[in-house]
N, C-alpha and C positions, 0 to 999 in steps of 0.2 A: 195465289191469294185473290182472292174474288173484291169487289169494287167496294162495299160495304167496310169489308177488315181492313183495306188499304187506306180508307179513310180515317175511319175509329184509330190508327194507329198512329194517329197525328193529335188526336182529341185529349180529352183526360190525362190532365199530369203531365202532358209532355208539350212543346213548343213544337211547331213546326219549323223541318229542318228544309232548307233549299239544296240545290247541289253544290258538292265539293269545285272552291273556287281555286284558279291558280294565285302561286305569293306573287303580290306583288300589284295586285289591281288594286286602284284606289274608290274608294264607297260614291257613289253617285246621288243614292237614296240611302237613308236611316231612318228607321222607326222602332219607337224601343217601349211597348207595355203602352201604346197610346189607347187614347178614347177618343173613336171618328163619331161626329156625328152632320147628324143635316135639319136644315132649319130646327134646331132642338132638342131633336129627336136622336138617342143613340142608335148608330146603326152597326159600328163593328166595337168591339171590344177587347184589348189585352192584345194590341197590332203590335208584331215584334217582325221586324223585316228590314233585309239588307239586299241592296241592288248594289253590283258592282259595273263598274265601267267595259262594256262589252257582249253583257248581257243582255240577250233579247228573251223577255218577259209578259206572258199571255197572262189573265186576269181572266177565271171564266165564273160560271156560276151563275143561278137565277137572277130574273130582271129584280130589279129591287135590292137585292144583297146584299150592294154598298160596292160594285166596283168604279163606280161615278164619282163615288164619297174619296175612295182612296186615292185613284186619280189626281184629285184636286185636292187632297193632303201634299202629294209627293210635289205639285204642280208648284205650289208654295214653297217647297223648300228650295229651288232654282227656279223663281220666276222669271228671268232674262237672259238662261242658260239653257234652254231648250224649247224644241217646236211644239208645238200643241195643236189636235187636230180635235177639235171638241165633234159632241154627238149633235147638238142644237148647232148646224155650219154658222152661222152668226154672219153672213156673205151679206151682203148691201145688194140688193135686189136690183134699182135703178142703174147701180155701176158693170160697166163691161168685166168679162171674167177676165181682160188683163188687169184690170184695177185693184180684184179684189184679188186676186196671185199678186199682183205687189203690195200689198200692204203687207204682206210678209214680211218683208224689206224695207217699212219704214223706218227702224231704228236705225239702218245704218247710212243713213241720211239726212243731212241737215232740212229744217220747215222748206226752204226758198226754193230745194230741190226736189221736195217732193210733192209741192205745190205746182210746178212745173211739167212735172212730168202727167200730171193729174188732168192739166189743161191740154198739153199733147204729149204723147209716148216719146222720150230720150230715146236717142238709138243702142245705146247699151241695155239699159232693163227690156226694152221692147226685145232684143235679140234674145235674151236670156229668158222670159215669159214667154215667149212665143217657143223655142225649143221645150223648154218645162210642157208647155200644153200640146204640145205634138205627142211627148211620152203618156200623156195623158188620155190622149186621143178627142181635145178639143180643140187642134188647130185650125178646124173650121168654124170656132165660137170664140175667136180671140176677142174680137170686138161684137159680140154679143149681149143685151143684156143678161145679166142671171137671170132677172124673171122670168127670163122665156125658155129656162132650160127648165128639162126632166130633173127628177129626184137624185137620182144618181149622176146626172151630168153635175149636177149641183155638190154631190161628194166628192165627185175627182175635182172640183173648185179648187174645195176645201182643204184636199190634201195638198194638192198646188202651193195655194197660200202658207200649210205648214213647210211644206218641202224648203219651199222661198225665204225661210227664214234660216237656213243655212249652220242648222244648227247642231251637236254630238248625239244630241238627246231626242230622243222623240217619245211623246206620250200622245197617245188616240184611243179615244172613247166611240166604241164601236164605228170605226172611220172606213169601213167598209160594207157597212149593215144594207145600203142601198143597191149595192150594183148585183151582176151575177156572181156564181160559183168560181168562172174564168178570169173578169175581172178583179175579181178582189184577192186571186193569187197574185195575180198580177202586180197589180200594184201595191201588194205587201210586199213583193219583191223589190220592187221601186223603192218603199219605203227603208226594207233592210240594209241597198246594199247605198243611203244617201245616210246613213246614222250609225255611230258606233253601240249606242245602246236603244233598247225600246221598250216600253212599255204598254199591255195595248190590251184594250178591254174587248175582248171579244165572244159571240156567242156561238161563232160555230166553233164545235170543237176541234172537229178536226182540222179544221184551218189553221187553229192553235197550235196544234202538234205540228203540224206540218212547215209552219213559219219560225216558232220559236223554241229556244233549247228549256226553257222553265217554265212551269207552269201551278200558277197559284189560285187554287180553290178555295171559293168564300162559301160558307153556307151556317146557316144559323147564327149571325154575328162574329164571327169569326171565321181567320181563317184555317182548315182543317184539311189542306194539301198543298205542300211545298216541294216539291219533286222535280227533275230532269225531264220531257218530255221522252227522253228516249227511250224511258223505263215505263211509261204509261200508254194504255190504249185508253180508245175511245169509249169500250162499253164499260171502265171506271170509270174514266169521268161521270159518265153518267148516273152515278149513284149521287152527284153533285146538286141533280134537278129533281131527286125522289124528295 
């Protein structure tokens, strides 16, 4: 079946179907017939989608599409129950990259303590920030500002900061789009095996396939492929970007 019919066969009349899950996993994400939009503007239409606990979940499709949009649907629906690793890093520039890796962790911290550790590093989060950024390969920028780091040191920040939040869940909006080919396996690795589920908007594909077991394709307002990675190649997908 060629890239075209594998898609069409998801469109007209029918719902797209995910992969067969095992009984007993509980729903993580539900979306049932919604209407996403952004500032306004409708961008996906008639979202019917079920993420279970376990599943790790690629997001691919042209820039615009709305994998941003749906992201920050699902983001809503467990706003304090999972890490977020947004596209825009949103990092404090003046602060040291331990500062902005622990704000990850400010929830699980009373004001007095994290006020504290802001004016000098506790030796517990400093031991635990500093390990985080060795896997990262900034533990020569622990006390660096951010502004003075590259683009991509700047995303392993960011993923730091989500990882640091210690959470089951993980959603990233192209949280790899800066580094190399190496890197960004890499530290999808990093990210797979610190979360039981993920979500994760990506544009390369095959990095897609290669990281995750599902893969959901948006194109024309919809989404119009809900498949297994292991049944798809790459040169379908790319009937995603015609």
């Amino acid at each position: 079946m060629n890239a075209e019919l594998n898609l069409q066969s998801s469109l007209p009349g029918q719902k797209a179907r995910g992969p067969e899950l095992a009984a007993g996993q509980h729903t993580v994400f539900l979306l049932n017939n919604a209407q996403l939009s952004y500032q306004g503007r409708a961008v996906l239409n008639n979202v019917s989608l079920k993420i279970t606990a376990g599943e790790r979940v690629a997001l691919v499709g042209k820039s615009g599409v709305g994998k941003s949009t749906l992201l920050a649907t699902l983001r809503r629906q467990l706003p304090d129950a999972l890490a977020w690793c947004p596209q825009q890093t949103g990092l404090v520039p003046m602060l040291s990259v331990y500062h902005n890796i622990y704000m990850g962790g400010l929830q699980r911290h009373n004001s007095l303590y994290n006020l504290l550790n802001l004016i000098k590093p506790l030796s517990q989060p400093l031991c635990e920030v500093t390990e985080l950024a060795a896997l990262l390969q900034l533990d020569k920028h622990v006390f660096d500002r951010v502004e003075k780091l590259s683009g991509g040191q700047c995303q392993r920040v960011a993923i730091g900061r989500a990882l640091y939040q210690q959470q089951n869940v993980f959603l990233g909006d192209e949280p790899v789009s800066a580094v190399d080919a190496y890197q960004a396996e890499q530290l999808l690795q990093l990210i797979v095996e610190r979360h039981e589920t993920l979500v994760l908007a990506l544009h390369d594909v095959e990095l897609a396939l290669g990281t995750c077991d599902r893969i959901i394709g948006l194109k024309d307002g919809a989404i119009v492929l809900d498949a297994p990675s292991s049944t798809l190649k790459v040169e379908q997908l790319a009937a995603l970007y015609r």
